[in-house]
C-alpha positions in Angstrom: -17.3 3.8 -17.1 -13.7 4.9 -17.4 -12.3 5.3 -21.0 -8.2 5.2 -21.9 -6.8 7.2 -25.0 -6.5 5.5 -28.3 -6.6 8.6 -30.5 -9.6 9.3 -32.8 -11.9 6.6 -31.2 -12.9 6.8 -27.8 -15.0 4.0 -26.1 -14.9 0.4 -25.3 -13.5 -1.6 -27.3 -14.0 0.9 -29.7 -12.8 3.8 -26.8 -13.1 1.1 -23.5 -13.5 -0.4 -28.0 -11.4 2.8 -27.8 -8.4 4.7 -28.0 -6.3 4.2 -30.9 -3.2 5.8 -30.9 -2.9 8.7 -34.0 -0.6 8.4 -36.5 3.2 9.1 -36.2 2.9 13.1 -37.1 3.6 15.6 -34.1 2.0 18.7 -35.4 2.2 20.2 -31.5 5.3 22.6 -30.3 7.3 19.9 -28.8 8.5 20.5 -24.9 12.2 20.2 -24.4 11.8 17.0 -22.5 10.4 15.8 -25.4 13.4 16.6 -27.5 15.2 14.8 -24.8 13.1 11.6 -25.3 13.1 11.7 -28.8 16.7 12.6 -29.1 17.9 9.6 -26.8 15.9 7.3 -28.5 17.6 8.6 -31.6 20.8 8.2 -30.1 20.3 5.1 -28.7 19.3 3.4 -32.1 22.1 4.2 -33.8 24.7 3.4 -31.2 23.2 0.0 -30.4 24.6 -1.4 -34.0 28.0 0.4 -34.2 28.5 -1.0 -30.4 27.7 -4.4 -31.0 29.4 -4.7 -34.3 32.8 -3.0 -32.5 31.9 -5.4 -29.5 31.5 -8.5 -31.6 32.6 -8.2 -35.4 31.0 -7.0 -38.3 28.1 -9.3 -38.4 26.5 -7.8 -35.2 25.8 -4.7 -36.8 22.9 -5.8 -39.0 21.7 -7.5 -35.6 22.3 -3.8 -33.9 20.0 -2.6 -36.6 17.4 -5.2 -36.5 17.0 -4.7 -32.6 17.0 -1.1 -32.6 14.1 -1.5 -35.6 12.5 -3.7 -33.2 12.5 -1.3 -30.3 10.8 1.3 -32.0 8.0 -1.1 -33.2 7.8 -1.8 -29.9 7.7 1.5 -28.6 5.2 2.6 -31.0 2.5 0.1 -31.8 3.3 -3.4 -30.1 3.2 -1.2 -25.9 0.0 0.6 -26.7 -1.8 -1.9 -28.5 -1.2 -4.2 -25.5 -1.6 -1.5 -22.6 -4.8 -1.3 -24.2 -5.8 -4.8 -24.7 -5.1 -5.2 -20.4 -7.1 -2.6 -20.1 -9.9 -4.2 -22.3 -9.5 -7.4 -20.7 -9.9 -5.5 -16.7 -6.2 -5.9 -16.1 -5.9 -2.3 -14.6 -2.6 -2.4 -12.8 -1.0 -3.7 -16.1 -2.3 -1.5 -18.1 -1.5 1.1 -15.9 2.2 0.1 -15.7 2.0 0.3 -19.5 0.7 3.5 -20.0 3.0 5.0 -17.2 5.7 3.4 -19.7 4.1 5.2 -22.6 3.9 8.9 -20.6 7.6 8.2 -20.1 9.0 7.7 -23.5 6.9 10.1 -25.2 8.0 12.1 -27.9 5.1 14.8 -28.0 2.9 16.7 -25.2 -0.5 15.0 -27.4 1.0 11.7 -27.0 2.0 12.2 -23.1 -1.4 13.5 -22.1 -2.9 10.0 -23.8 -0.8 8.0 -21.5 -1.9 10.1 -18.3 -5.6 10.0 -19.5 -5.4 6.6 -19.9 -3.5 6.2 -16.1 -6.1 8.2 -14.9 -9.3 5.6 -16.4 -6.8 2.7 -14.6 -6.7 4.6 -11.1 -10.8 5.0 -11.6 -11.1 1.4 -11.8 -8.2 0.4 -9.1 -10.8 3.0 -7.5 -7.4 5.6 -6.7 -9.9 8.1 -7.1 -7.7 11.0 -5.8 -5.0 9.7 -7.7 -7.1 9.6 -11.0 -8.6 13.5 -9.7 -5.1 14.9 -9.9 -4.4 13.5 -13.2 -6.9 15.3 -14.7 -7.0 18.1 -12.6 -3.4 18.6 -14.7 -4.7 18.2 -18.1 -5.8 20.5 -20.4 -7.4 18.5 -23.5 -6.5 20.8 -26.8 -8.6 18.5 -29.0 -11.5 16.4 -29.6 -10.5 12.8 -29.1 -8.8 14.0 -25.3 -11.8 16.3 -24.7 -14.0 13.5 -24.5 -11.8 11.4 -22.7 -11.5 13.9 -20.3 -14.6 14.5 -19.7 -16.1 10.8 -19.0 -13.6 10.3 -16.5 -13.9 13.3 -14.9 -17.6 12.7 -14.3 -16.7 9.0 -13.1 -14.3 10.6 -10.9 -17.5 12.9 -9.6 -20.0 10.0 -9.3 -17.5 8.3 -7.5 -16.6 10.2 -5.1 -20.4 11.6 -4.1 -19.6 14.7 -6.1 -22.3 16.8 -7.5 -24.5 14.3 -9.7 -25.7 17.3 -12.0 -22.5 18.6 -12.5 -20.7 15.3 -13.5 -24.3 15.0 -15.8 -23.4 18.0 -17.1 -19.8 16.8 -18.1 -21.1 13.5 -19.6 -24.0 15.1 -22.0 -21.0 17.1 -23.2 -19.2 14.1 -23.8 -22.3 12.2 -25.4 -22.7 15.1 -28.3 -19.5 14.5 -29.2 -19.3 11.0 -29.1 -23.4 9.2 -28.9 -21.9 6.2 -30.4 -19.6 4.9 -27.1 -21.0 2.3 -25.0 -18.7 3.0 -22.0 -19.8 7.0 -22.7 -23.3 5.6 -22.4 -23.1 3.7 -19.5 -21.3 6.6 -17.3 -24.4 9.0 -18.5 -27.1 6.5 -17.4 -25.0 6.4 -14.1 -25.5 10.0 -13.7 -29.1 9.9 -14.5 -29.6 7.0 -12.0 -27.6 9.2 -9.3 -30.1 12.8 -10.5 -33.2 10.3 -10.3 -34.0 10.3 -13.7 -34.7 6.4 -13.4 -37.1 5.6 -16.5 -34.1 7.5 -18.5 -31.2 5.7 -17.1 -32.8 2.0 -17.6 -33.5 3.5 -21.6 -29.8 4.1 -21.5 -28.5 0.7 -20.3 -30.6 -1.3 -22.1 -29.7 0.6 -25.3 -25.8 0.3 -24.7 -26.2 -3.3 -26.4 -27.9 -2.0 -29.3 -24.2 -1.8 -31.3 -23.2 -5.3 -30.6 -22.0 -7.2 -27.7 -20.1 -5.5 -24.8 -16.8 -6.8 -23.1 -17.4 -8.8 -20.1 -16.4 -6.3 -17.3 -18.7 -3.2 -19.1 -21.8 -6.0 -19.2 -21.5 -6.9 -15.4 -21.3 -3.3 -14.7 -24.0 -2.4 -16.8 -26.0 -5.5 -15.2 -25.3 -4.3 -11.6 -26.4 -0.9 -12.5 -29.8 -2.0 -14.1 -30.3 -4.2 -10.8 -29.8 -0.9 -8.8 -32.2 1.1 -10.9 -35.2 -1.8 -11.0 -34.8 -2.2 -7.3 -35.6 1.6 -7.0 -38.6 1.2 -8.9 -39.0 -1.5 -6.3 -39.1 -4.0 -9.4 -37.3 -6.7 -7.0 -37.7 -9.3 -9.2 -36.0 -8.1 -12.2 -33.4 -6.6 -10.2 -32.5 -10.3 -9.0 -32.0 -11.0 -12.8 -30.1 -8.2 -13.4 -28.5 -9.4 -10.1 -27.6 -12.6 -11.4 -26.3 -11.5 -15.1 -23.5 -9.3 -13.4 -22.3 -12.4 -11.2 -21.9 -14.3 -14.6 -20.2 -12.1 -16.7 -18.1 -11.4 -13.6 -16.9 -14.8 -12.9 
């Protein structure tokens, strides 16, 4: 399963739980378009209250303020959190347009390559798999949190799109000794193992994605579908129906 960027988690609703954007501090070289961003936004606050206030009297400077105060809040907690919570709740294409907004307003190179990781787990779902392929093809992850990102949805990408099962295994063992504790991390591994034929291991893998707590609606009827696939190839018909049947509810 896909993940978006939310900083030092990564998961489901910890990462899919996941991504939360870092703090404000943007110890990187900043590019110049960056400057450029910041600087506008700058620019922008500070004009909004002396034009009002020249526009309308002396009162609608303080409201100038207040909305430029606003805007920023906006910018930097109130658009992630909610490009984050579509994503959560399998609203791709609004997340996407979110996190596109994000990538365009950013004030660092960490922050930009969060929004175009996080694009990237929206085209994987919207199943733009070329689309989500050049994303990352363009990213180079300089730390931890992206790294991991990175390289779940690059092993989605691979499973996919009939790629190389080992070598997308490969990528998401990576992932899972850096991060064991992500469902959504889980879930893509146990893919892969289903995909090398590693069966016994992949059903040990889904069932144990539940074992931190209850998983959001669109990673259980995934994970449902999945384990259907995997009993029917033990030819376990039966409990694939189940399994079957579980996905269509948590689906609907």
């Amino acid at each position: 399963m896909p993940l978006v960027f939310r900083g030092e988690s990564a998961g489901p609703t910890s990462l899919r739980h996941l991504p939360r954007w870092e703090g404000s501090g943007y110890p990187e070289i900043v590019a110049a378009r960056h400057v450029v961003h910041l600087a506008g936004w700058g620019l922008g606050c500070a004009a909004a209250p002396v034009l009002l206030r020249s526009m309308f009297g002396r009162g609608w400077g303080a409201i100038g303020v207040a909305i430029a105060l606003l805007a920023t809040v906006w910018l930097t907690i109130i658009l992630p959190r909610s490009a984050h919570t579509a994503f959560e709740a399998a609203k791709w294409k609004r997340a996407s347009r979110r996190y596109r907004l994000l990538g365009a307003f950013a004030f660092s190179a960490h922050r930009e390559r969060a929004a175009l990781l996080s694009r990237a787990g929206c085209d994987i779902e919207m199943k733009q798999l070329a689309a989500a392929e050049r994303a990352l093809a363009a990213i180079e992850p300089t730390d931890t949190t992206e790294r991991v990102v990175w390289l779940n949805n690059r092993a989605c990408v691979m499973l996919d799109t009939d790629q190389d099962a080992a070598a997308a295994l490969a990528l998401v063992e990576e992932a899972t000794a850096l991060r064991p504790d992500v469902p959504a991390i889980q879930h893509t591994r146990a893919r892969a193992l289903l995909a090398v034929g590693r069966i016994d291991e992949a059903i040990s893998v889904f069932e144990g994605m539940r074992s931190g707590g209850e998983l959001p609606p669109y990673l259980e009827a995934e994970r449902c579908r999945d384990l259907a696939r995997a009993w029917e190839q033990k030819g376990q018909v039966d409990y694939a129906a189940d399994y079957r049947e579980r996905a269509r509810l948590h689906a609907s």
